[in-house]
Structures are given as C-alpha cells and as structure tokens.
mmCIF file of the N, C-alpha and C atoms, coordinates in Angstrom:
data_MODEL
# 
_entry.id   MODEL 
# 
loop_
_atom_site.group_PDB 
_atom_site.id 
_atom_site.type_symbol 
_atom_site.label_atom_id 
_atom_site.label_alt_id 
_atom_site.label_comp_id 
_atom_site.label_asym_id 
_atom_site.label_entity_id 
_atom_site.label_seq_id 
_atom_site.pdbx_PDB_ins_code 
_atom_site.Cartn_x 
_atom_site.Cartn_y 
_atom_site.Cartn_z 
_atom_site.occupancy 
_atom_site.B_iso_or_equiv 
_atom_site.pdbx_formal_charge 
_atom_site.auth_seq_id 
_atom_site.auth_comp_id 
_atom_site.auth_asym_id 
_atom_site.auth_atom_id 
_atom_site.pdbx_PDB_model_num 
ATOM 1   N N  . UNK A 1 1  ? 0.939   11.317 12.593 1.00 0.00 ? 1  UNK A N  1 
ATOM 2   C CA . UNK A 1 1  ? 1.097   11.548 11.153 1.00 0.00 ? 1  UNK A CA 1 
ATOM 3   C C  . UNK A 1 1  ? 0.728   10.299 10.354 1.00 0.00 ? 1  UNK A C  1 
ATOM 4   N N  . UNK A 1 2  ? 1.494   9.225  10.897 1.00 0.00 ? 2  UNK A N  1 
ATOM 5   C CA . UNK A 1 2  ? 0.872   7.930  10.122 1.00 0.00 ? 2  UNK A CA 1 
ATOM 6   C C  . UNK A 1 2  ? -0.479  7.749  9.840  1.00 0.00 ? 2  UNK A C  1 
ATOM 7   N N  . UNK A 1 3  ? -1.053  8.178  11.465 1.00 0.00 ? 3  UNK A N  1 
ATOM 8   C CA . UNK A 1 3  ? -2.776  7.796  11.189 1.00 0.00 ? 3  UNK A CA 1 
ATOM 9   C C  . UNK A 1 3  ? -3.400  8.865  10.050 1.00 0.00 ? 3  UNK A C  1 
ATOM 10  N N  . UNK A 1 4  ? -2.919  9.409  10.238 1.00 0.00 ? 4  UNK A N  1 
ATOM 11  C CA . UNK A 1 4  ? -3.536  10.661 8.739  1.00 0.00 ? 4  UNK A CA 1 
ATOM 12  C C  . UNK A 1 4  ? -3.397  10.388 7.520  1.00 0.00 ? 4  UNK A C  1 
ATOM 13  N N  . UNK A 1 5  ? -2.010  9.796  7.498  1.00 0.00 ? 5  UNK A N  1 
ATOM 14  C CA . UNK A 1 5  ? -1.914  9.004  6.056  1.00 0.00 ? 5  UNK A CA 1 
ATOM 15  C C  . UNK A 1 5  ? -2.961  7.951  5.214  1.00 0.00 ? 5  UNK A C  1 
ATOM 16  N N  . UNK A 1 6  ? -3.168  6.912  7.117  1.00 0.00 ? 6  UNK A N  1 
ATOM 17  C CA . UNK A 1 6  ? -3.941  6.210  6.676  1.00 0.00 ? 6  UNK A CA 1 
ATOM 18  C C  . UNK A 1 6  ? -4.935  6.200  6.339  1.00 0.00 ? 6  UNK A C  1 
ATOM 19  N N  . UNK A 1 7  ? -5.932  7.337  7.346  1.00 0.00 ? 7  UNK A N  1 
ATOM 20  C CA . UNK A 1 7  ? -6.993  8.094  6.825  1.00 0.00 ? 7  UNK A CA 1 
ATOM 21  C C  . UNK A 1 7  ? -7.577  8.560  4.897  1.00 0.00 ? 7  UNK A C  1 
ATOM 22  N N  . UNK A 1 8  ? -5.953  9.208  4.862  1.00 0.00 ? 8  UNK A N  1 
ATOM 23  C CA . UNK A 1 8  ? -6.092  9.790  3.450  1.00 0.00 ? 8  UNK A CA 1 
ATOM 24  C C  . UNK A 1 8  ? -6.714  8.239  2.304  1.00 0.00 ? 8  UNK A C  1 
ATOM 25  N N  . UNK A 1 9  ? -5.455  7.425  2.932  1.00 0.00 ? 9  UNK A N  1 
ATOM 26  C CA . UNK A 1 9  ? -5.341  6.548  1.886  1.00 0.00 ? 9  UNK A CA 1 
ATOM 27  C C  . UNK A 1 9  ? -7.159  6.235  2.222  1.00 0.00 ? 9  UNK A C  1 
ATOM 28  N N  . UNK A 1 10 ? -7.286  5.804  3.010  1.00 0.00 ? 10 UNK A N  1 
ATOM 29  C CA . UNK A 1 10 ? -9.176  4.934  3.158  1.00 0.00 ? 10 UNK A CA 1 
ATOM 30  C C  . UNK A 1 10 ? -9.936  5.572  2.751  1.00 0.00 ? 10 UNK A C  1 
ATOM 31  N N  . UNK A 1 11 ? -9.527  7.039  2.775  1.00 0.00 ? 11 UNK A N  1 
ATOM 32  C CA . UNK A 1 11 ? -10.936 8.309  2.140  1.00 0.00 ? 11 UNK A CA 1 
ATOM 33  C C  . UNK A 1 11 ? -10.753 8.105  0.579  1.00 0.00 ? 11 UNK A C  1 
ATOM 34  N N  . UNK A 1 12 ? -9.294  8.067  -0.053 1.00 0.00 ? 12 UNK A N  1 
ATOM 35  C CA . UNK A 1 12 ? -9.180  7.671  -1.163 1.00 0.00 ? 12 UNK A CA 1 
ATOM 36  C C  . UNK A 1 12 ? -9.796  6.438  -1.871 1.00 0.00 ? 12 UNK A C  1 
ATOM 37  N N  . UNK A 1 13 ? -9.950  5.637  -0.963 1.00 0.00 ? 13 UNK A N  1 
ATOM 38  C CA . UNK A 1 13 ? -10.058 4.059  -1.751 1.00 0.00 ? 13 UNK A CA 1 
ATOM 39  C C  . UNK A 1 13 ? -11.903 4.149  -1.613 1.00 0.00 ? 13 UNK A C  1 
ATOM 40  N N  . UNK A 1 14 ? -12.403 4.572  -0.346 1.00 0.00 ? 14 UNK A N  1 
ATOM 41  C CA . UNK A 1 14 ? -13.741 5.004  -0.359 1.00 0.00 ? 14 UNK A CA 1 
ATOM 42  C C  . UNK A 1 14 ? -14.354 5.934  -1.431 1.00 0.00 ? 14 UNK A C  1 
ATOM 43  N N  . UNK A 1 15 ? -13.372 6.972  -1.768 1.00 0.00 ? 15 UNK A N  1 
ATOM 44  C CA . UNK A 1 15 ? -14.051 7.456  -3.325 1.00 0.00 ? 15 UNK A CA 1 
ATOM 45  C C  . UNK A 1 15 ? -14.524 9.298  -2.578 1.00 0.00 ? 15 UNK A C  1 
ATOM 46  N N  . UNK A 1 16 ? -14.045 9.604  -1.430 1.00 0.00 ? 16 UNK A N  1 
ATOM 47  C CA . UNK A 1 16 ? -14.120 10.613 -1.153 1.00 0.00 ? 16 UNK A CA 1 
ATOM 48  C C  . UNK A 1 16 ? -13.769 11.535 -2.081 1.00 0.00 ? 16 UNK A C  1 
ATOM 49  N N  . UNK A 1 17 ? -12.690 11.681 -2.651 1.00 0.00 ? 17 UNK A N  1 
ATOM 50  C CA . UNK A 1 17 ? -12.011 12.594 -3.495 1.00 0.00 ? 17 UNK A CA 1 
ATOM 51  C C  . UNK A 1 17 ? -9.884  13.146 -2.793 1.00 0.00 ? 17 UNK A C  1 
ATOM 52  N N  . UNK A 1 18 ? -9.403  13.330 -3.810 1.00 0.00 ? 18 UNK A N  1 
ATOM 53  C CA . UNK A 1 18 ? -7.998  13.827 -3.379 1.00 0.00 ? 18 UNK A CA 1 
ATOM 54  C C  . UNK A 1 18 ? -8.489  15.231 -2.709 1.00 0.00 ? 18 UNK A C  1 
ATOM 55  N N  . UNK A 1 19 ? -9.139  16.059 -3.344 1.00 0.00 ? 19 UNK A N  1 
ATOM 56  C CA . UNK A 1 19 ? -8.884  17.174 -2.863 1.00 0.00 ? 19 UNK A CA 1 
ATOM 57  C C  . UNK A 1 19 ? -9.357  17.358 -1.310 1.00 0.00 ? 19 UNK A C  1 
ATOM 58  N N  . UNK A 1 20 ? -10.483 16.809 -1.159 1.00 0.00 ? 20 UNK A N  1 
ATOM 59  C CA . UNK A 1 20 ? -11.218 16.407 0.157  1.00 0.00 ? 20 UNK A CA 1 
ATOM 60  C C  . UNK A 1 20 ? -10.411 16.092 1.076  1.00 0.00 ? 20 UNK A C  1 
ATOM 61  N N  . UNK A 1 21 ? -9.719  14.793 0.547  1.00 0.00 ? 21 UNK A N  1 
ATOM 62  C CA . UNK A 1 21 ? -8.718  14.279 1.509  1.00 0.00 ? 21 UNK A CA 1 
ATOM 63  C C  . UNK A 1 21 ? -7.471  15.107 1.967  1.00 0.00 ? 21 UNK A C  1 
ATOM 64  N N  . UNK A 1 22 ? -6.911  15.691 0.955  1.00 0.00 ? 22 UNK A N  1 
ATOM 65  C CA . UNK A 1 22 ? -6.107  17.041 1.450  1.00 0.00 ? 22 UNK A CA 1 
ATOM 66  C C  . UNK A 1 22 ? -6.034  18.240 2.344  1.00 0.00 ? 22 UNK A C  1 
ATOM 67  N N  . UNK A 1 23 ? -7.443  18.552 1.823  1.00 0.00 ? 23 UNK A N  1 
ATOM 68  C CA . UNK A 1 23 ? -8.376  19.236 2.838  1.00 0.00 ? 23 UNK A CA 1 
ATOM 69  C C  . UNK A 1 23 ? -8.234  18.818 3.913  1.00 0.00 ? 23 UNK A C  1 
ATOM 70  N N  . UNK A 1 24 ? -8.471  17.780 4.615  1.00 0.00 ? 24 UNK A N  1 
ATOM 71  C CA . UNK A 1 24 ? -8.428  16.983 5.835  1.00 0.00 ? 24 UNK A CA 1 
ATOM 72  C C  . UNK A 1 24 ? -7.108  16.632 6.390  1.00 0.00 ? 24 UNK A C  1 
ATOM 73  N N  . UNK A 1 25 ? -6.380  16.393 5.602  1.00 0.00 ? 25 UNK A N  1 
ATOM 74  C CA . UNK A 1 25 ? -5.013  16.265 6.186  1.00 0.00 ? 25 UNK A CA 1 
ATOM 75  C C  . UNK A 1 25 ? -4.308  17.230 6.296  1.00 0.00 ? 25 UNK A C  1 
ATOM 76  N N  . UNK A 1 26 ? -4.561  18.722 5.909  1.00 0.00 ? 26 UNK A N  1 
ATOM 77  C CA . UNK A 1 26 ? -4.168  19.957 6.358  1.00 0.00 ? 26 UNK A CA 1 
ATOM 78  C C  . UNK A 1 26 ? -4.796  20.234 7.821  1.00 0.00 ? 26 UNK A C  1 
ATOM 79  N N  . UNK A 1 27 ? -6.051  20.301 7.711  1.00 0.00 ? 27 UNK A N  1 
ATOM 80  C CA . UNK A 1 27 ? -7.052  20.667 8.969  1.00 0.00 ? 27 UNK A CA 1 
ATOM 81  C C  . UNK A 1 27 ? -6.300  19.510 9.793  1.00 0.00 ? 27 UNK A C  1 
ATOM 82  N N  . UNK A 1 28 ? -6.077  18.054 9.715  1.00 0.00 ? 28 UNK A N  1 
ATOM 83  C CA . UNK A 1 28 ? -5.346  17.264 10.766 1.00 0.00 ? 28 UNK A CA 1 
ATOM 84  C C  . UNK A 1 28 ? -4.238  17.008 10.797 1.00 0.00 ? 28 UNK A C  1 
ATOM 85  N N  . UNK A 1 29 ? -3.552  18.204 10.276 1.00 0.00 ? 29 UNK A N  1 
ATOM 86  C CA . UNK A 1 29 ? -1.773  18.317 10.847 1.00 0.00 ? 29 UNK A CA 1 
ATOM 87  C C  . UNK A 1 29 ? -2.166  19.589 11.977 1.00 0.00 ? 29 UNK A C  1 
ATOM 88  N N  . UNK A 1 30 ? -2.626  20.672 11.134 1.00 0.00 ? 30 UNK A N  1 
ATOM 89  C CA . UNK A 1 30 ? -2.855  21.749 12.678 1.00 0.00 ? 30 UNK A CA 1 
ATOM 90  C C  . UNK A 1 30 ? -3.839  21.032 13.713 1.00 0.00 ? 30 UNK A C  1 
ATOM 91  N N  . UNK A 1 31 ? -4.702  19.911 13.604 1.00 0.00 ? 31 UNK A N  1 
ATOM 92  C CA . UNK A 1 31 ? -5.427  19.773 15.094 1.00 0.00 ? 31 UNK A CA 1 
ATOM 93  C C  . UNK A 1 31 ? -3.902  18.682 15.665 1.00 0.00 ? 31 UNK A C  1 
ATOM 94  N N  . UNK A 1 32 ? -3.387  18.136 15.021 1.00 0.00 ? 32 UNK A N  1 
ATOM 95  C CA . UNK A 1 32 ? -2.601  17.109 15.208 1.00 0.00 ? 32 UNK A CA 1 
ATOM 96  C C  . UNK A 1 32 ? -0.728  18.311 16.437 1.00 0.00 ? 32 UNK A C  1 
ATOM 97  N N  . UNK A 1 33 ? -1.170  19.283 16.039 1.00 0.00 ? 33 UNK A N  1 
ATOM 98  C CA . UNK A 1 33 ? 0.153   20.323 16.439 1.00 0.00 ? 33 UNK A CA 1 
ATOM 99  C C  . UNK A 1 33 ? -0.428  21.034 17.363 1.00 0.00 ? 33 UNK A C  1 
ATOM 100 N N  . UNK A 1 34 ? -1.514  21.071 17.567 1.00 0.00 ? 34 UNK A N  1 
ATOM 101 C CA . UNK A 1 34 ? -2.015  21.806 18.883 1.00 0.00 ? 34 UNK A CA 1 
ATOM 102 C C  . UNK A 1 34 ? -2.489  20.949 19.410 1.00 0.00 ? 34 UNK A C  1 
ATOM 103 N N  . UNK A 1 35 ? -2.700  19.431 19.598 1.00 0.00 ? 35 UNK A N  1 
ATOM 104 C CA . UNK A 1 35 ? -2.878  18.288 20.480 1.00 0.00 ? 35 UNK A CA 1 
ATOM 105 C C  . UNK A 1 35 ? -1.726  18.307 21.235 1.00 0.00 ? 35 UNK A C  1 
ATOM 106 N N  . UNK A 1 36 ? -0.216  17.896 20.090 1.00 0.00 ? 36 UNK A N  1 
ATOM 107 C CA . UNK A 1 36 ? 0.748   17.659 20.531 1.00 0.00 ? 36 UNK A CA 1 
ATOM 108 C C  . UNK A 1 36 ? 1.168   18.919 22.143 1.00 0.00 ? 36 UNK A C  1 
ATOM 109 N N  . UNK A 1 37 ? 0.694   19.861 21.713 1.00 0.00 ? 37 UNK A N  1 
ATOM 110 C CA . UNK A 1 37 ? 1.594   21.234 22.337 1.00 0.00 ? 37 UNK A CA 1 
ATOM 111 C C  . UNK A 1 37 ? 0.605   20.937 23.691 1.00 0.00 ? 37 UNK A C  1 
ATOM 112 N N  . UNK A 1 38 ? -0.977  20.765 23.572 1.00 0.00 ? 38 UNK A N  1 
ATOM 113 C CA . UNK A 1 38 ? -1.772  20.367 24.949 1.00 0.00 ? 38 UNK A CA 1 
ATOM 114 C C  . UNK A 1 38 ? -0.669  19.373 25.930 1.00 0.00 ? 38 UNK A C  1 
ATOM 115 N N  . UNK A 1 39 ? -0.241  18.686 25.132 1.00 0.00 ? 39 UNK A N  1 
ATOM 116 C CA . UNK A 1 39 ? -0.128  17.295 25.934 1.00 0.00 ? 39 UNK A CA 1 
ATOM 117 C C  . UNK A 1 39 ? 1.795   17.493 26.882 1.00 0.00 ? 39 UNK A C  1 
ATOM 118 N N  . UNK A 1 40 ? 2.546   18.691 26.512 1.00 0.00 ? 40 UNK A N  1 
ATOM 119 C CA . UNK A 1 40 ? 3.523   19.126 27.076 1.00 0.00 ? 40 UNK A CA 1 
ATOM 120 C C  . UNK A 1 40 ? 2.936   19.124 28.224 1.00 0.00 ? 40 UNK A C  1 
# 
C-alpha cells in the first residue's frame, strides 16, 4: 500500500494528472489483493 502511495505521489509531482493517478491506484489495490492471496 505504501508503495502505491508513493507511486501516486511521483505520478503527481511528474504532472501525470489526479485522476490518472487514481485510476492506477484502484487498478493497484486489486493487482495488489490478488498478489497478496497468490502468495498464501
């Protein structure tokens, strides 16, 4: 979760856009929850 944050924040400061970055941190909480569940 942290690294996603940090992500957001660097896509932000790069000039990607909020919504973009949201975008992405939705899509990388579900890849981030079906990693987790692989790795049981």
């Amino acid at each position: 979760m942290n690294s996603a944050r940090r992500f957001i924040r660097a896509a932000n400061r790069s000039g990607f856009g909020v919504s973009y970055a949201s975008g992405l941190s939705a899509a990388g909480t579900i890849h981030a929850i079906q990693f987790y569940e692989r790795q049981r």
